[in-house]
N, C-alpha and C positions, 0 to 999 in steps of 0.2 A: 731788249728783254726777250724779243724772240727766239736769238739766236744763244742766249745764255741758256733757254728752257729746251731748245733741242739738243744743245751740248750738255746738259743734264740729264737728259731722259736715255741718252744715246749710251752715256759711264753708266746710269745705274744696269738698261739691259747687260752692259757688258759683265755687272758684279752681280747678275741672276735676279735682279731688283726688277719685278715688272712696273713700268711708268705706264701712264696713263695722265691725260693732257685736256683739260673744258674750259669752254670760254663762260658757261652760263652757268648757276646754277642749277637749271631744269635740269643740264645733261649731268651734271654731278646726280642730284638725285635718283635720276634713271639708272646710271650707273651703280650708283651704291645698293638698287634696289634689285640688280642684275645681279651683282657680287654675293649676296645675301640670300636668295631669293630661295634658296632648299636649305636654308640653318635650321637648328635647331637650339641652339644658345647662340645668342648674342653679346659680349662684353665691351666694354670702354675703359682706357686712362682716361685721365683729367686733361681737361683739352679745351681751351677760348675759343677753339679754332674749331672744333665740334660744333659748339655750342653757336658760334657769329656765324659758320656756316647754314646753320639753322639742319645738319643734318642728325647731330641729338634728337632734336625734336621729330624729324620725321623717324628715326628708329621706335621711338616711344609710341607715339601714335601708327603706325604702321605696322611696325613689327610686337604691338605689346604681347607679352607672354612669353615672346621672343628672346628679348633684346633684357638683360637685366642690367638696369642700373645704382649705384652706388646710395642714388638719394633714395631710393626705398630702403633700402636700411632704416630701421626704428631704432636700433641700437648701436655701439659701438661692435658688438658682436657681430651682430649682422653686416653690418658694411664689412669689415673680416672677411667674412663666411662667402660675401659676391665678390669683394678681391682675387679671393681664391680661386671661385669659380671663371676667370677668367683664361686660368692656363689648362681647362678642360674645355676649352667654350669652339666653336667652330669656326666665326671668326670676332679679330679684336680689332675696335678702331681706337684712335691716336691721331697724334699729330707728330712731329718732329721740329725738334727747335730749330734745326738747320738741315738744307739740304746741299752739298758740296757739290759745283758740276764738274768733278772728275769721281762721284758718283757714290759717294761716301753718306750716309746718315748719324749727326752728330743730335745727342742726347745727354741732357742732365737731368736726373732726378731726386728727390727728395726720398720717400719710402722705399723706392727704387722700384714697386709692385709693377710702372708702367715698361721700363727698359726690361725688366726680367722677363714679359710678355713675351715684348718686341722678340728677346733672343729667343726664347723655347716653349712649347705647350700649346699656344693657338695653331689650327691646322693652317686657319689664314690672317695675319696682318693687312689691313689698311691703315695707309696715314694719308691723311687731308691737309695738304700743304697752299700755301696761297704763296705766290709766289712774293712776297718780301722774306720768304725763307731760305728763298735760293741765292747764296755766296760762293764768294771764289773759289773757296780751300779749306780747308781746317783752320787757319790760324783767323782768318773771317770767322769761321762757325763759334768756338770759342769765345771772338770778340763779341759775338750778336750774343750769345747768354749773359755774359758777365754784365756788356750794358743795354743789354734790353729785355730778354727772357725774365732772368735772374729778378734784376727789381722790381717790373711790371709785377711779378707771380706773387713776390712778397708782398707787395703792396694791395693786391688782391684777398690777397690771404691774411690780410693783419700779421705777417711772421716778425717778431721785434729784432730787424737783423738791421744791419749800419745801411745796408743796400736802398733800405727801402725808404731811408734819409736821403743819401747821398746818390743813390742812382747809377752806381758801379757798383762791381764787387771788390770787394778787401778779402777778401779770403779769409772772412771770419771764423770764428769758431763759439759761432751762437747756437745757441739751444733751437729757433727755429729755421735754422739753418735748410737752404731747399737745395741749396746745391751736395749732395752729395756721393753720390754715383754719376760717373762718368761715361758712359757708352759710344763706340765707333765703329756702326754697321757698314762692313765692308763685303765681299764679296761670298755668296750666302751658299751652304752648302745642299739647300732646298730650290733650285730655280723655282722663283715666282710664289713664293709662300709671302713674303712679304711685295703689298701693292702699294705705290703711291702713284695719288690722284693730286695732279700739281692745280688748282684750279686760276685764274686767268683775276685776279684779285688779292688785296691784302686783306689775310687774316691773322689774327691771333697775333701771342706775344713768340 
């Protein structure tokens, strides 16, 4: 694994992707509080990996007033209105379904609010990857959505798709359908706009 996460971090600098590499959580924290530390808006996608990393919670407490999230929304409107405000915000965190070590960032989305991020509008991306996200290639990355992002998320989500039965995907064409945007962040024409912090653990689906 060690030698998978320096040949990952080594393709993303190549593709203008700044990596960054923690064994603990403390120095995650530290760092994210280093990244952030002169924002003025803070945003998030939807992320388990936010969330088990426990770094959600410290933007909330840490940065509040900061950092706006989705569940303050009181209305449907409102979460809207903080979506939006994500592609004005200074920086956005995320996760990434997969991360390829020939340096590649592979994404599926649902509303697609969080890849449309990823590609334009935040000054700066972070993504919080735990290293069960790091695969070979593409055709790896692909397989890790369909049977395991994919159904986990539906399942999560109460989405009434065949996946969240069967635990693959069929390439359905249901109504709660999460997969449907496709995104392949490849080599970025912002050096270092988008950060990933691979951290030394499994998180998230």
């Amino acid at each position: 694994m060690e030698e998978r996460i320096q040949r990952t971090m080594k393709a993303l600098e190549r593709n203008k992707i700044k990596p960054y590499y923690v064994e603990t959580r403390e120095q995650l924290y530290d760092l994210v509080r280093e990244l952030v530390k002169n924002d003025k808006l803070i945003t998030a996608g939807g992320s388990m990996t936010l969330e088990e990393s426990g770094v959600k919670e410290l933007l909330m407490t840490e940065f509040k007033g900061v950092y706006l999230d989705r569940s303050e929304g009181k209305t449907p409107e409102e979460v809207e209105d903080i979506l939006h405000k994500a592609f004005v915000s200074d920086t956005f965190f995320a996760s990434s379904n997969a991360v390829t070590e020939d340096g590649a960032l592979y994404n599926v989305d649902g509303r697609g609010n969080r890849v449309a991020a990823m590609i334009y509008g935040p000054a700066q991306v972070v993504l919080i990857v735990g290293t069960n996200k790091i695969v070979k290639d593409m055709g790896e990355a692909v397989c890790r959505v369909e049977q395991v992002a994919a159904p986990m998320n539906t399942k999560r989500l109460n989405c009434k798709t065949p996946c969240q039965v069967t635990g693959t995907c069929s390439h359905c064409r249901s109504d709660g359908r999460v997969c449907c945007s496709f995104v392949r962040l490849e080599q970025q024409r912002v050096p270092g706009r988008i950060k990933v912090i691979i951290v030394n653990e499994s998180l998230g689906y």
